[in-house]
PAKOLGU-646264 format. One record per residue (C-alpha): residue in one letter; x, z, y. Coordinates in steps of 0.2 Angstrom, whole numbers, padded with zeros to 4 digits, always signed. Layout:
aXZY
...
***
This chain:
x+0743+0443+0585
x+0728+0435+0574
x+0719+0450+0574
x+0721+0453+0593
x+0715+0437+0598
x+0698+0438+0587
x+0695+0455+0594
x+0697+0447+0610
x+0688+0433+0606
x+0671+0443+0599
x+0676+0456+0616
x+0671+0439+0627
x+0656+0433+0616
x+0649+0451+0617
x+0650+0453+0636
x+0639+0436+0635
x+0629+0442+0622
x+0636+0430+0609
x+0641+0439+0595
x+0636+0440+0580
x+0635+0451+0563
x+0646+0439+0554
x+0659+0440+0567
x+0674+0449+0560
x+0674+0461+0575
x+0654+0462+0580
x+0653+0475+0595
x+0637+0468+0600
x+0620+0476+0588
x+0616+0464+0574
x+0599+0454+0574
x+0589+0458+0560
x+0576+0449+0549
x+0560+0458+0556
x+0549+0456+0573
x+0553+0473+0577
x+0574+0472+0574
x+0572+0458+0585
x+0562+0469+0597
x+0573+0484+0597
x+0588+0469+0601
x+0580+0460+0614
x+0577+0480+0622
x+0595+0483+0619
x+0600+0468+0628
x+0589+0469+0644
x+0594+0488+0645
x+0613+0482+0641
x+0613+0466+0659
x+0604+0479+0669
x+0617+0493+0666
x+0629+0478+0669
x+0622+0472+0686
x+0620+0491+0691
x+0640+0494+0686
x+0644+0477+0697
x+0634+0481+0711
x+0641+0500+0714
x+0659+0495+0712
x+0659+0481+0721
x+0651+0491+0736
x+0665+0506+0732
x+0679+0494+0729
x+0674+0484+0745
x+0672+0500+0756
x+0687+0507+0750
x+0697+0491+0755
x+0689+0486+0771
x+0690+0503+0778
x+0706+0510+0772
x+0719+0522+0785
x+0731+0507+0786
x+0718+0495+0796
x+0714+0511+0808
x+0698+0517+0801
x+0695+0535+0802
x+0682+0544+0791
x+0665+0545+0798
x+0659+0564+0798
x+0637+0564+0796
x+0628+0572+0785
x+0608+0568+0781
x+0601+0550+0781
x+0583+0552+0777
x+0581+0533+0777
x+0598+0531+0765
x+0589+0545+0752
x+0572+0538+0752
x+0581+0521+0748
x+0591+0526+0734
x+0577+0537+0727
x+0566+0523+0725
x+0577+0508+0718
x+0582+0518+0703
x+0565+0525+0701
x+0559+0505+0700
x+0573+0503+0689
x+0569+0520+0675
x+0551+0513+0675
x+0556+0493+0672
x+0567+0501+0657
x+0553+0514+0652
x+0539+0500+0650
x+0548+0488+0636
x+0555+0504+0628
x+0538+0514+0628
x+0530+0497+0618
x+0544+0495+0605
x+0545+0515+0601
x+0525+0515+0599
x+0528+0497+0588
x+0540+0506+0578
x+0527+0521+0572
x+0513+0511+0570
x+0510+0511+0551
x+0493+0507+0553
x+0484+0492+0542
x+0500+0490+0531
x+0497+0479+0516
x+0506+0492+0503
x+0515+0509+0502
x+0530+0512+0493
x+0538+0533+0493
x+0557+0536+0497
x+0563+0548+0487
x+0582+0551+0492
x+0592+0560+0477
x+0610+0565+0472
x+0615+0550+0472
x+0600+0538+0471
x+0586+0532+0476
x+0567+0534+0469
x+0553+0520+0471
x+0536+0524+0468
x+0524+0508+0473
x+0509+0519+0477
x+0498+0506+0475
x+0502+0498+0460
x+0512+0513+0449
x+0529+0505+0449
x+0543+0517+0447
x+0559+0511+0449
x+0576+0521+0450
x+0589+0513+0462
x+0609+0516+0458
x+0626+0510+0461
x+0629+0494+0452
x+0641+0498+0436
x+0654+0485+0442
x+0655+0497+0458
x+0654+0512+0448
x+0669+0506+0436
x+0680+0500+0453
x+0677+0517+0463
x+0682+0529+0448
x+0704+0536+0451
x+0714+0525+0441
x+0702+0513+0436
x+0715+0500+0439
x+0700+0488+0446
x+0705+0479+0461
x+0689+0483+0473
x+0687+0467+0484
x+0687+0458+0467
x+0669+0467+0466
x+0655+0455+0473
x+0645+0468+0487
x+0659+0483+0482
x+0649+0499+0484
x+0631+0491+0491
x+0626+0483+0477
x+0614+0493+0463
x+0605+0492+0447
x+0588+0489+0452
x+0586+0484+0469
x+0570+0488+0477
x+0555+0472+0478
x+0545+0467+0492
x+0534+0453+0498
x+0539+0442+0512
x+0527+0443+0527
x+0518+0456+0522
x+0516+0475+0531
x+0525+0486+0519
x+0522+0506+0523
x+0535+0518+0517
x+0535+0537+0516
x+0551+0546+0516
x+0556+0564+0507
x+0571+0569+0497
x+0574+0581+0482
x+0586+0589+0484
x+0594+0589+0502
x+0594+0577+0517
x+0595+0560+0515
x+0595+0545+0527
x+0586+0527+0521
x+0596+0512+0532
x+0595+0494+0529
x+0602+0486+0547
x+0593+0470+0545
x+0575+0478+0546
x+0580+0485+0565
x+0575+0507+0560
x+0582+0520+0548
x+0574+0536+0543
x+0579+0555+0537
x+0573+0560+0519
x+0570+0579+0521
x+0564+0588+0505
x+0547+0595+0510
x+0544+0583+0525
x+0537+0566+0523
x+0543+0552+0536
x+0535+0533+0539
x+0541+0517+0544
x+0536+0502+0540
x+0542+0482+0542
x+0537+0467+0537
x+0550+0452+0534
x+0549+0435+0540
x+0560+0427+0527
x+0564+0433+0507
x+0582+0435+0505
x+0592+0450+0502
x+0596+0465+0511
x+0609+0480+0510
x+0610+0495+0517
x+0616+0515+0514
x+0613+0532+0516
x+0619+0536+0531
x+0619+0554+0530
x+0631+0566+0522
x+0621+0572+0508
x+0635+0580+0496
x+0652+0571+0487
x+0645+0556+0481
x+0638+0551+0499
x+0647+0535+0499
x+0639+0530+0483
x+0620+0527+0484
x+0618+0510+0491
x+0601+0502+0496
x+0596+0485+0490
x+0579+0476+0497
x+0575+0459+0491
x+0561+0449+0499
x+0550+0438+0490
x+0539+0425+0492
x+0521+0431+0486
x+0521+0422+0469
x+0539+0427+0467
x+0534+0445+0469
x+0517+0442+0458
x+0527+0438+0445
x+0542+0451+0448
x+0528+0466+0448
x+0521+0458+0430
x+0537+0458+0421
x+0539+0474+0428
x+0524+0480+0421
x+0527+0471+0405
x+0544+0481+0403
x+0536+0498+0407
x+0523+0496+0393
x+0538+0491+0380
x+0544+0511+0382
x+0560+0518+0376
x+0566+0511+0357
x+0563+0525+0346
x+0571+0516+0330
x+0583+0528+0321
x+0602+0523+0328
x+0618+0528+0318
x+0628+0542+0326
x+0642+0529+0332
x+0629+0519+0340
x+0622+0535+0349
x+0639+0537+0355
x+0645+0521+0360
x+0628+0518+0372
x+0628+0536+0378
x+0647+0533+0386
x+0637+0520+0400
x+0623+0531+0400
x+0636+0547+0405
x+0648+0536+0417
x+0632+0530+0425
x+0622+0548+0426
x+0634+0562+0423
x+0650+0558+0428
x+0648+0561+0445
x+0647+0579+0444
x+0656+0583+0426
x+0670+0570+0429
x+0671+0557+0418
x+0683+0567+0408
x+0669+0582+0404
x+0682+0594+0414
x+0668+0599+0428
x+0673+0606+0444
x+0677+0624+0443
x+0664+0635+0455
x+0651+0619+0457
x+0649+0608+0441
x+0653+0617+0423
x+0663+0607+0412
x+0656+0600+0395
x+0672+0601+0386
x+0670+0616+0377
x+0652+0622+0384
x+0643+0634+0375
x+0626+0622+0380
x+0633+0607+0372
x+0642+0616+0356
x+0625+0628+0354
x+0609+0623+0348
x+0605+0603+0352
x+0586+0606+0356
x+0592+0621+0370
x+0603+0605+0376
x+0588+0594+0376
x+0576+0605+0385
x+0590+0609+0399
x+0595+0590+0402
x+0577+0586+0402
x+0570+0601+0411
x+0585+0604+0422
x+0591+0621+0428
x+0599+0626+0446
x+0608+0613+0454
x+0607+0604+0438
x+0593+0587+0442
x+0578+0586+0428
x+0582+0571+0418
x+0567+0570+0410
x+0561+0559+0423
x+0573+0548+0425
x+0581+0542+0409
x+0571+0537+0393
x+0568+0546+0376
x+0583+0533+0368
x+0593+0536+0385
x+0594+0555+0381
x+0596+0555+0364
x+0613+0544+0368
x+0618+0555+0382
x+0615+0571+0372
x+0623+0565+0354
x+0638+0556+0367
x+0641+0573+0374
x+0642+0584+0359
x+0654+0570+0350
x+0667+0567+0364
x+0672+0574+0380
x+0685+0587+0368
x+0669+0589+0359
x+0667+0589+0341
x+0649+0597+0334
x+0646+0583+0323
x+0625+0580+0325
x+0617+0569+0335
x+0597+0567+0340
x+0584+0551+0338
x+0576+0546+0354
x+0557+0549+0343
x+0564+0568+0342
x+0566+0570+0360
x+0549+0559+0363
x+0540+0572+0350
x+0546+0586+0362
x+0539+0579+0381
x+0531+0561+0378
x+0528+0559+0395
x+0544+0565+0403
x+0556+0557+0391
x+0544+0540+0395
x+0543+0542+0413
x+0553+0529+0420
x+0548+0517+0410
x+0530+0518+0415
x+0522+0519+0399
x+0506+0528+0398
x+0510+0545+0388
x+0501+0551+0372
x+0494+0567+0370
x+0507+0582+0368
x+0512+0588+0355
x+0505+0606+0361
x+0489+0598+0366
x+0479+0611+0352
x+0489+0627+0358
x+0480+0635+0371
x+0488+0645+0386
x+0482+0660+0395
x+0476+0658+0413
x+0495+0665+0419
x+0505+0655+0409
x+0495+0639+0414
x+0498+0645+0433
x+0517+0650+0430
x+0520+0634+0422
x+0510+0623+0436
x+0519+0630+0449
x+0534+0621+0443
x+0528+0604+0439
x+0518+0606+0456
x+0535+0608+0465
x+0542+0595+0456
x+0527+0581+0459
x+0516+0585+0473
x+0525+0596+0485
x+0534+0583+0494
x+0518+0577+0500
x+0504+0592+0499
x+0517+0602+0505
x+0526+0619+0496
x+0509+0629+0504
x+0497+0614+0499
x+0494+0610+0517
x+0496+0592+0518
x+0502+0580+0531
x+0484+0574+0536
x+0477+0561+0538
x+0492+0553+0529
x+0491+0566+0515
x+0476+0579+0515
x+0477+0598+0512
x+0476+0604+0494
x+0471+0623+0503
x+0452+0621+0502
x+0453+0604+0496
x+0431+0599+0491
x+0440+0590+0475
x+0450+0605+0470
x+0436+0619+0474
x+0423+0605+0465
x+0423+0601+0444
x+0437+0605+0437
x+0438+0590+0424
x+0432+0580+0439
x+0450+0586+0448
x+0458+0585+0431
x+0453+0566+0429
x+0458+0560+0448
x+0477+0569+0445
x+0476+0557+0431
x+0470+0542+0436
x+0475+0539+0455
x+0464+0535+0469
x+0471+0524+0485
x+0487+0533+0490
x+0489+0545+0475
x+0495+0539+0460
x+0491+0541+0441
x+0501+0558+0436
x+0493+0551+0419
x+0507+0539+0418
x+0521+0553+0422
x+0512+0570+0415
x+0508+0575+0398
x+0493+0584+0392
x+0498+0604+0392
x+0508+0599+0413
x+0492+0589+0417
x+0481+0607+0412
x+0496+0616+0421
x+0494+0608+0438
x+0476+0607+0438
x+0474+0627+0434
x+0490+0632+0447
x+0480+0624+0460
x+0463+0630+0459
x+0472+0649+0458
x+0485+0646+0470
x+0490+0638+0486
x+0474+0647+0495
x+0462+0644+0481
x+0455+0657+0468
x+0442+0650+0459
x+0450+0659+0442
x+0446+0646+0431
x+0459+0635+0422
x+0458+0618+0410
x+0468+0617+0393
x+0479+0604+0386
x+0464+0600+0375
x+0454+0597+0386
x+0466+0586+0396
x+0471+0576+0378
x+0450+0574+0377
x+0450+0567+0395
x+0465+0556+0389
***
């Protein structure tokens, strides 16, 4: 009976347009935190009490009709046919009406895509199952998952109550950081399949396609926090990839972004770890990155995820382990850039020591960061060194086989797979006057950044950095058939 009479209750508010999002049964749209949510409210509204006047008026003219003229009073149907007066009328009101709707519309729809003159641009990148932030203009990376308390609570048999979890299932591990009352620009793509980017309070949401780049942008009034989801269905662990925004005032924000940066310097911890230790931190590391797929038992799912108990890849050799983790393979994501060097060396020595597994060896995290300094520092945002293979050099066709995967990986979302581009947002690499002009010129601008493009100097070592440069002055509708070597990269670094 309570239940019944709040539903009724927020049923009467709505049809006055009193409900709220905090109401237990909200059927009216929620106001949100930004100009435009408001906006795209107030349209809903004014579209909403002239559907309702329109709905009053026609019944009350049938249900009158119907009434006043019925058999019993002696009225007999009328037979006519045209009214030329009766046709021009009711071609005209509603015309007046679609037009009165189409005006307000037509100005929040262009407010909504106007992207122009935003004060910083931050990339989407929608994943199984997270979310990627790359703050274009500073270099910030951040990497956005479900919150562990969640994570624990969600698992079968976890014996954790869920509404004892504060925010269960939209709360994460690194929220993503924005100024209050500033213009903030966002491009959307995904990795891997479709995603969907929703936060209700900012009023918009926006697909993630891999190899299609979106924009929205917002701006809001008053720091606080935000949550929203992916809202679409984008594999079995849908229901888990939560999105956080926090607002900040501007010295609130100044001092998130140095801390930030302060951390990213620090790097992964490359002290030498007993294996127990490498074990015990590579469990959280696992639950929090692997089990989704592999279970958190190691079983796998049969036909989609193999199982790690008893794999050949984690019995064989630990360095063809390394370089798959980190490299990736299939359907299996490249987790050299996301986790750190002391992250993988956990996960790796974790793996071959539980799970059914008993190989016995571990890895340091300065082993794995010998093998890719960049990609094993990625995340963290720490300048690379020179790699390791910076002296060897490579012919023109390995350089260009090579390139043509880290290009995929790093530029294709926003060049395009052809190197087309998305101008004016993101120009054409196809005939591009950097790419056709010095190559150490090209090499030093992948490196360092300029406006929307960010250092690849911070994310790439040496011998991708040569890679890249080389696959796109021979590819993507270039031939200039010359090519850079690492060398010459570790000399520009």
């Amino acid at each position: 009976m309570k239940k019944t009479k709040q539903l009724f209750a927020s049923l009467v508010l709505s049809a006055f347009g009193l409900s709220t999002a905090q109401a237990e049964y909200p059927l009216n749209l929620m106001k949100g935190v930004t100009k435009i949510s408001n906006d795209i409210h107030d349209l809903h509204m004014l579209i909403l009490w002239i559907c309702v006047f329109i709905g009053i008026g026609v019944f009350a003219t049938m249900f009158y009709s119907i009434y006043h003229h019925r058999k019993s009073k002696g009225h007999k149907a009328e037979q006519f046919h045209e009214n030329t007066t009766i046709e021009i009328i009711w071609t005209i009101i509603p015309t007046l009406i679609l037009i009165s709707m189409a005006i307000p519309a037509t100005k929040t729809m262009l407010e909504l895509d106007d992207v122009q003159d935003s004060d910083m641009s931050i990339k989407v990148t929608g994943k199984q199952w997270f979310w990627e932030y790359d703050y274009l203009d500073s270099g910030i990376h951040i990497i956005s998952r479900l919150d562990e308390a969640s994570n624990k609570a969600r698992q079968v048999g976890s014996g954790i109550d869920p509404r004892s979890v504060p925010d269960y299932l939209l709360n994460v591990d690194h929220p993503l950081v924005i100024p209050a009352k500033k213009k903030i620009r966002f491009v959307f793509t995904g990795a891997d399949v479709i995603h969907s980017w929703w936060v209700p309070a900012l009023g918009w949401k926006k697909d993630a396609n891999p190899g299609f780049i979106n924009e929205a942008w917002t701006m809001v009034d008053e720091p606080g926090t935000y949550r929203g989801q992916c809202t679409e269905l984008c594999g079995k662990d849908h229901g888990f990839m939560p999105i956080v925004v926090v607002a900040m005032n501007q010295p609130d924000y100044d001092a998130w972004v140095k801390q930030t940066e302060d951390e990213a310097k620090k790097g992964p911890d490359l002290s030498d770890q007993s294996r127990d230790q490498l074990i015990a931190k590579g469990a959280g590391v696992y639950e929090k990155n692997c089990a989704t797929c592999h279970l958190p038992s190691g079983e796998g799912v049969p036909g989609a995820f193999p199982a790690l108990t008893g794999s050949a890849v984690v019995n064989g050799d630990i360095n063809a382990q390394v370089h798959l983790v980190m490299n990736g393979k299939n359907a299996m994501p490249a987790f050299g850039n996301v986790l750190k060097a002391d992250e993988l060396a956990q996960v790796i020595t974790y793996t071959r020591n539980a799970l059914g597994n008993k190989v016995g060896d571990e890895i340091q995290a300065r082993d794995i960061q010998a093998s890719s300094p960049a990609s094993a520092s990625a995340p963290s945002g720490a300048a690379p060194q020179a790699s390791s293979a910076a002296g060897v050099n490579l012919s023109k066709d390995e350089l260009i086989a090579k390139g043509k995967a880290v290009y995929q990986s790093n530029c294709a979302s926003c060049h395009q797979a052809e190197g087309q581009g998305m101008p004016p947002t993101f120009p054409a690499l196809t005939g591009s006057s950097v790419i056709s002009g010095d190559i150490r010129t090209q090499a030093k601008f992948i490196m360092d950044g300029k406006g929307m493009m960010p250092a690849f100097g911070n994310t790439l070592d040496s011998t991708e950095l040569a890679a890249v440069v080389t696959f796109t002055r021979n590819a993507l509708g270039n031939s200039l058939n010359d090519a850079i070597q690492p060398s010459g990269i570790a000399e520009l670094q």
